[in-house]
KEFILO-403913 format. One record per residue (C-alpha): y, x, z; residue in three letters. Coordinates in steps of 0.1 Angstrom, whole numbers, padded with zeros to 4 digits, always signed. Layout:
! residues N
YXZALA/...
! end
This chain:
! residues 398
-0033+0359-0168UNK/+0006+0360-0173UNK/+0016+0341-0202UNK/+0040+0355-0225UNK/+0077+0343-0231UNK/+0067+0333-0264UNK/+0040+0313-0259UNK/+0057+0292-0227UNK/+0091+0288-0252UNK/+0067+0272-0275UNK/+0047+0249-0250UNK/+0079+0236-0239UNK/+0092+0233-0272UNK/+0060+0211-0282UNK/+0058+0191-0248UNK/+0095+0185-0257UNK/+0082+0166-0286UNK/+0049+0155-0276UNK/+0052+0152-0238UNK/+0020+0149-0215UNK/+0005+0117-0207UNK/-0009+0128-0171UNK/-0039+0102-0165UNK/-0036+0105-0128UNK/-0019+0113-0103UNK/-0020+0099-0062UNK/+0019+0099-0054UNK/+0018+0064-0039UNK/-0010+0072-0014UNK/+0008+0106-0005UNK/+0040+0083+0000UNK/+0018+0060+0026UNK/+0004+0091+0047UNK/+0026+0114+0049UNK/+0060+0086+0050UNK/+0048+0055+0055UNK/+0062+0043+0025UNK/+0096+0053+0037UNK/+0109+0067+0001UNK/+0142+0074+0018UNK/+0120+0097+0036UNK/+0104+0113+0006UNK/+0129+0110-0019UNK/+0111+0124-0055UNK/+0148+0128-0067UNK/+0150+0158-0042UNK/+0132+0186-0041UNK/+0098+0179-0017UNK/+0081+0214-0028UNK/+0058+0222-0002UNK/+0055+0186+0006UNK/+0044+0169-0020UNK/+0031+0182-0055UNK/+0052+0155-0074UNK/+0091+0146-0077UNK/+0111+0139-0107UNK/+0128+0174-0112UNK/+0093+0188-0116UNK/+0082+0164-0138UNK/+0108+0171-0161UNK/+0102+0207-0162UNK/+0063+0197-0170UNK/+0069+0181-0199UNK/+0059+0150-0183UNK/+0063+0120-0206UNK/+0042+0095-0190UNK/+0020+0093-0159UNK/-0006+0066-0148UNK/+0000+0064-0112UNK/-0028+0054-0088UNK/-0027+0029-0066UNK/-0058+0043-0050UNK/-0073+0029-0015UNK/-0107+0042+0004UNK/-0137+0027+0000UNK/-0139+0022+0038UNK/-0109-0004+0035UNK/-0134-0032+0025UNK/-0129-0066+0010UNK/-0097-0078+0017UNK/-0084-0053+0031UNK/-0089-0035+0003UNK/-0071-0061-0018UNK/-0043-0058+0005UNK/-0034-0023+0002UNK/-0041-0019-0035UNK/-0009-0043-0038UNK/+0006-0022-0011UNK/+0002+0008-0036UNK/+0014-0012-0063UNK/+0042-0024-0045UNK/+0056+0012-0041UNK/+0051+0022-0079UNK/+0074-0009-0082UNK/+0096+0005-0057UNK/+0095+0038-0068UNK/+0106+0022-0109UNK/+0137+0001-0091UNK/+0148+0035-0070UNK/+0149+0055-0110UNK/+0154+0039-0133UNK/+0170+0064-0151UNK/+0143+0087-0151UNK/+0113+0058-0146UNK/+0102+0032-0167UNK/+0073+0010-0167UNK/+0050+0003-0190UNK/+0026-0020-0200UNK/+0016-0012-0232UNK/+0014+0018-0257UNK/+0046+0003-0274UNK/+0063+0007-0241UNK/+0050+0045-0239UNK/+0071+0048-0271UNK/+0096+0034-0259UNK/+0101+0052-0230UNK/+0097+0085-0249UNK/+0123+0080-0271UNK/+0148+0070-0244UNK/+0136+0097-0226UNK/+0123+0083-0196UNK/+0090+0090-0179UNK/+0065+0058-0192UNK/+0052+0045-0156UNK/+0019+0032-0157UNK/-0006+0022-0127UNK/-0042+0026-0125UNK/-0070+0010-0092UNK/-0091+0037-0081UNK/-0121+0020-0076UNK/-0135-0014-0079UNK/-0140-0019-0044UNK/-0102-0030-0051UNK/-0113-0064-0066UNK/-0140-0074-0038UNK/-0158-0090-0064UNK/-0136-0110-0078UNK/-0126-0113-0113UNK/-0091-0134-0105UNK/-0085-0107-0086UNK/-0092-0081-0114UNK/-0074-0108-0136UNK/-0041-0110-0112UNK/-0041-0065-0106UNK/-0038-0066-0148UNK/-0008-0091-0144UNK/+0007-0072-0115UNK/+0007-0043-0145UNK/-0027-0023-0135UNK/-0038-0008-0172UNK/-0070+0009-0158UNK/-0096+0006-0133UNK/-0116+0033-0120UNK/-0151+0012-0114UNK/-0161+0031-0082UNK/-0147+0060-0063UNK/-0169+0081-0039UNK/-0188+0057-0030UNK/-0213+0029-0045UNK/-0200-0005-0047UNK/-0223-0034-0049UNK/-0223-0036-0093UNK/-0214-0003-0098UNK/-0235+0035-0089UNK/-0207+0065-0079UNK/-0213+0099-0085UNK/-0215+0110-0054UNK/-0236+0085-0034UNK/-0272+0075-0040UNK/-0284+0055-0065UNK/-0275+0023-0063UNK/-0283-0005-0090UNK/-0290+0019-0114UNK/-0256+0022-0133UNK/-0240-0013-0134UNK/-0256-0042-0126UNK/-0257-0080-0143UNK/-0219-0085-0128UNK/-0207-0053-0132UNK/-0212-0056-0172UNK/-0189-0087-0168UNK/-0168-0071-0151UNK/-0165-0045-0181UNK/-0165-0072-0205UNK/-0138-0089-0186UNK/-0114-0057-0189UNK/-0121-0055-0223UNK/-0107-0088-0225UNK/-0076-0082-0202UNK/-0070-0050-0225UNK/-0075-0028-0190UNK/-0090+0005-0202UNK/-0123+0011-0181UNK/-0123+0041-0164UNK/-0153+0062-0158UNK/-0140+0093-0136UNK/-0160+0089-0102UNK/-0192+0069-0113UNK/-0225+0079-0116UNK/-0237+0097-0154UNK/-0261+0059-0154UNK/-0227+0040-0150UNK/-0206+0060-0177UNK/-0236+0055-0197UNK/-0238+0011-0190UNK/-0205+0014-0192UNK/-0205+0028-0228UNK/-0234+0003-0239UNK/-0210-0024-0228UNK/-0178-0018-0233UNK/-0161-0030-0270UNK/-0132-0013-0260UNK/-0123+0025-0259UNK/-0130+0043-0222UNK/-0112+0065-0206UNK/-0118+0093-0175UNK/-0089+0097-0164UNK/-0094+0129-0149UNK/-0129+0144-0149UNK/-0138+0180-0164UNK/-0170+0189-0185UNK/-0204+0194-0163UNK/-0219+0222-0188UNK/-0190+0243-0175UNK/-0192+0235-0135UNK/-0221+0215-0123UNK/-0206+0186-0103UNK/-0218+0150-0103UNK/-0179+0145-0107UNK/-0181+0157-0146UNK/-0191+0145-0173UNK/-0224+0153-0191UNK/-0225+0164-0228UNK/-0244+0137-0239UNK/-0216+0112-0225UNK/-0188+0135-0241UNK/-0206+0132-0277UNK/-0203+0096-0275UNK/-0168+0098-0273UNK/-0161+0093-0310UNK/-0181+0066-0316UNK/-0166+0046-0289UNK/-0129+0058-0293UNK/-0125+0070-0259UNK/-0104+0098-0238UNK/-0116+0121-0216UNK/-0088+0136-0193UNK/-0094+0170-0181UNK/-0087+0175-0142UNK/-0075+0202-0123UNK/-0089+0198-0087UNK/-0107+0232-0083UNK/-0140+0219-0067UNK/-0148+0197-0103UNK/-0136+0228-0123UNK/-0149+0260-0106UNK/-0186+0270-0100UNK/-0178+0290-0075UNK/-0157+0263-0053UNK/-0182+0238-0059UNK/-0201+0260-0022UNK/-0170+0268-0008UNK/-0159+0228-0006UNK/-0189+0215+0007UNK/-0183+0235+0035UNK/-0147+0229+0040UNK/-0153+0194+0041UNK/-0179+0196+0067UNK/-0152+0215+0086UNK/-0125+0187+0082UNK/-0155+0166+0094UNK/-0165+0185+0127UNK/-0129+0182+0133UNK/-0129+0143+0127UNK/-0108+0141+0100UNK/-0115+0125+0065UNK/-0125+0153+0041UNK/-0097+0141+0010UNK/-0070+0138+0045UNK/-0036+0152+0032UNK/-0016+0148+0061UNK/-0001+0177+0079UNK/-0021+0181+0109UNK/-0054+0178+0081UNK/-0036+0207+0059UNK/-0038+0224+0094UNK/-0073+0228+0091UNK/-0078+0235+0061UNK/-0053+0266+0062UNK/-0075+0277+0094UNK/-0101+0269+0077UNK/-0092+0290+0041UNK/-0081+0317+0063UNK/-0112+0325+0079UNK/-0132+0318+0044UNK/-0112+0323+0017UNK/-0111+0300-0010UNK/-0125+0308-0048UNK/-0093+0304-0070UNK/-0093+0286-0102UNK/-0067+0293-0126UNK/-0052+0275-0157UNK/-0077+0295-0176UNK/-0109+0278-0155UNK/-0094+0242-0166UNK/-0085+0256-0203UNK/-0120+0267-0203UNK/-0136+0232-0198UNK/-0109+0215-0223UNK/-0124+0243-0248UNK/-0159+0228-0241UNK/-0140+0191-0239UNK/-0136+0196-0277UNK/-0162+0207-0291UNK/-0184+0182-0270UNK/-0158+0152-0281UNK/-0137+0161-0307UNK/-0102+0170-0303UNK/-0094+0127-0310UNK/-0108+0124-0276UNK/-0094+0145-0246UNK/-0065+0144-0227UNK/-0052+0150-0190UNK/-0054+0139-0156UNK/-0047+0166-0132UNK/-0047+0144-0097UNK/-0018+0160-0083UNK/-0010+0149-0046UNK/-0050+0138-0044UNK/-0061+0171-0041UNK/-0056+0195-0012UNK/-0059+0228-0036UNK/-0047+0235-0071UNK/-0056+0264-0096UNK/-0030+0291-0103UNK/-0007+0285-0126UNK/-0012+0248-0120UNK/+0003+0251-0085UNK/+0021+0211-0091UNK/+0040+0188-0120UNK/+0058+0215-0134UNK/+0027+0237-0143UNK/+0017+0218-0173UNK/+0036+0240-0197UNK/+0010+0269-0182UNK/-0016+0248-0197UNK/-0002+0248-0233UNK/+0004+0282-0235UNK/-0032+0292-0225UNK/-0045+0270-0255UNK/-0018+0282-0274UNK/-0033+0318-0264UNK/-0068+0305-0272UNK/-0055+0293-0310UNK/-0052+0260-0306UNK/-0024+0244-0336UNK/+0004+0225-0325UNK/-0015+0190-0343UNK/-0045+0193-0316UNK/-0019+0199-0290UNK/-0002+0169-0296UNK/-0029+0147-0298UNK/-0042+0162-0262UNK/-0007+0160-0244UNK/+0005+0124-0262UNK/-0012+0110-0292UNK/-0045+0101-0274UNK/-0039+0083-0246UNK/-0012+0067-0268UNK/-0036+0055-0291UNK/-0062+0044-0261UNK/-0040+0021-0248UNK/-0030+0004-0280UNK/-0066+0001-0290UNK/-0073-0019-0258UNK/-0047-0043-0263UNK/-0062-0049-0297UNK/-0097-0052-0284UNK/-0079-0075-0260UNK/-0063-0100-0288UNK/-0098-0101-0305UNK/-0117-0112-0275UNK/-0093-0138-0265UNK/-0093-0154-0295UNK/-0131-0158-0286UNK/-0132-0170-0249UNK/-0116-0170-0220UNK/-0117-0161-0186UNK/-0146-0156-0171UNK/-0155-0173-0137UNK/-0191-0157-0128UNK/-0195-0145-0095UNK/-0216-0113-0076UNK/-0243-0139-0066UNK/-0243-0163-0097UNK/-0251-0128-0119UNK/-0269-0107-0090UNK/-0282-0133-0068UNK/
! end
């Protein structure tokens, strides 16, 4: 549905104010397909439309006020490995903050998001994708937190050995002995546990566990599409009591019913052509095209996403959602949410749908604001209690 003039001026004019805090989004792993690494190569100050869904022009005219950038790494890069190339991802957010700074800033806390807002800079935050990134180790969740990681997705597609994904089998049955001290432990550190990816037992542990609010940092609402990737009403309605954010996404197999079929088979096509099914790189997006050409994709639209932050509300409250659309970790976007500059799309829709200005703001900026700054103040508590904790996989799990 074409939004009307008046209803885009005044999303702009509210994201202008209160601009969107974007839970997630996979720039830095884009950057190491598709250039290496090579940001002369990529350069976000120029136009890379049709190459990648992010750069700094589009930001801006998204309303963009703050992203959490992933420094994502597959599960099949193990152990050490894995280590090594989550600080590879964070090494290019840092590279990406000295390249511009005049439209980049990082930040570390919620007073930095302010900060940044009112110097009108885009607050640049980094979250792991996936505790396979620690390899069990909680100095090495301890030294990711120092290096500036504020979240930590605890699995990604796939189980690790505390923690049950979504989409793999069950597992330990949600977390086990060491993956509650591992929650604990970010509650310490002030990192914000994230529950997109896990299993409905984990989000579940996780919320018994956790002192601290939790975020998803971009999952969408299972009533409305049936995907292990969403989250179940019953999870949603305990939202409030734990003070928590759950950040609507945009990739079209989590939000459409219908795409939830057509993916399955798309990625058993990327398969049969031995490629990874979440491969972005150009010969992969040659497949797919054959691929969507021959079978044509179902297309979401910002009304399907609109649709599950309408449910999102009423499930959580309006205290409690947010956004994460996981642009440039998605092969397909809905219409209207083609890249970074769609977000305005968004806001008008709800703005269609009656939604005031104050629940707005709250969705685009004053909740993940507030997230964050409740962490750090969970953090203070619990180290004035105790300190760093030193147990191990086998000590807890034998």
């Amino acid at each position: 549905m074409t939004k009307l003039p008046d209803s885009l001026a005044r999303a702009r004019a509210l994201l202008a104010e209160f601009p969107v805090v974007d839970g997630h989004n996979d720039l830095p792993w884009a950057l190491r397909e598709k250039a290496g690494y090579d940001i002369d190569r990529l350069d976000i100050a120029a136009d890379q439309t049709g190459l990648l869904h992010t750069d700094i022009a589009r930001l801006r005219a998204g309303g963009v006020g703050a992203q959490f950038w992933s420094v994502y790494v597959r599960t099949d890069m193990a152990g050490d490995t894995a280590v090594s190339a989550t600080l590879e991802q964070i090494d290019c957010v840092r590279q990406l903050l000295a390249r511009y700074p005049g439209d980049l800033r990082a930040a570390l806390t919620a007073a930095d998001m302010a900060a940044a807002r009112g110097e009108g800079r885009i607050a640049s935050l980094m979250g792991a994708e996936g505790g396979h990134s620690i390899n069990n180790s909680l100095a090495t969740l301890r030294a990711l937190y120092a290096l500036g990681v504020r979240y930590m997705t605890l699995t990604h597609n796939d189980n690790i050995a505390w923690a049950d994904s979504a989409t793999d089998e069950p597992g330990v049955g949600g977390l086990s002995a060491f993956g509650h001290e591992v929650v604990r432990e970010m509650n310490r550190l002030g990192m914000l546990v994230d529950l997109s990816h896990v299993a409905a037992t984990t989000m579940r542990a996780a919320l018994d566990t956790s002192v601290a609010p939790v975020i998803f940092s971009h999952s969408s609402a299972r009533a409305v599409c049936d995907h292990p990737r969403n989250i179940p009403d019953d999870v949603l309605e305990r939202l409030p009591a734990n003070g928590g954010v759950a950040m609507v996404t945009f990739v079209p197999k989590f939000v459409l019913q219908e795409a939830v079929d057509w993916t399955l088979a798309a990625d058993e096509n990327m398969r049969a052509h031995g490629f990874h099914h979440l491969d972005t790189t150009p010969d992969a997006m040659k497949v797919h095209a054959a691929f969507e050409e021959s079978r044509p994709r179902p297309a979401a639209t910002v009304a399907t996403v609109a649709d599950h932050l309408d449910h999102m509300r009423e499930a959580a409250g309006t205290d409690h959602i947010g956004i994460g659309g996981d642009y440039d970790g998605t092969a397909f976007t809905p219409d209207g949410l083609d890249d970074v500059a769609g977000y305005p799309n968004l806001i008008a829709e709800l703005l269609d749908r009656g939604w005031s200005d104050a629940d707005l703001a709250k969705l685009t900026w004053q909740n993940a604001v507030r997230v964050l700054g409740a962490a750090e103040d969970v953090a203070r508590d619990e180290q004035g209690r105790r300190g760093p904790s030193i147990a191990t996989l086998s000590q807890l799990d034998g």
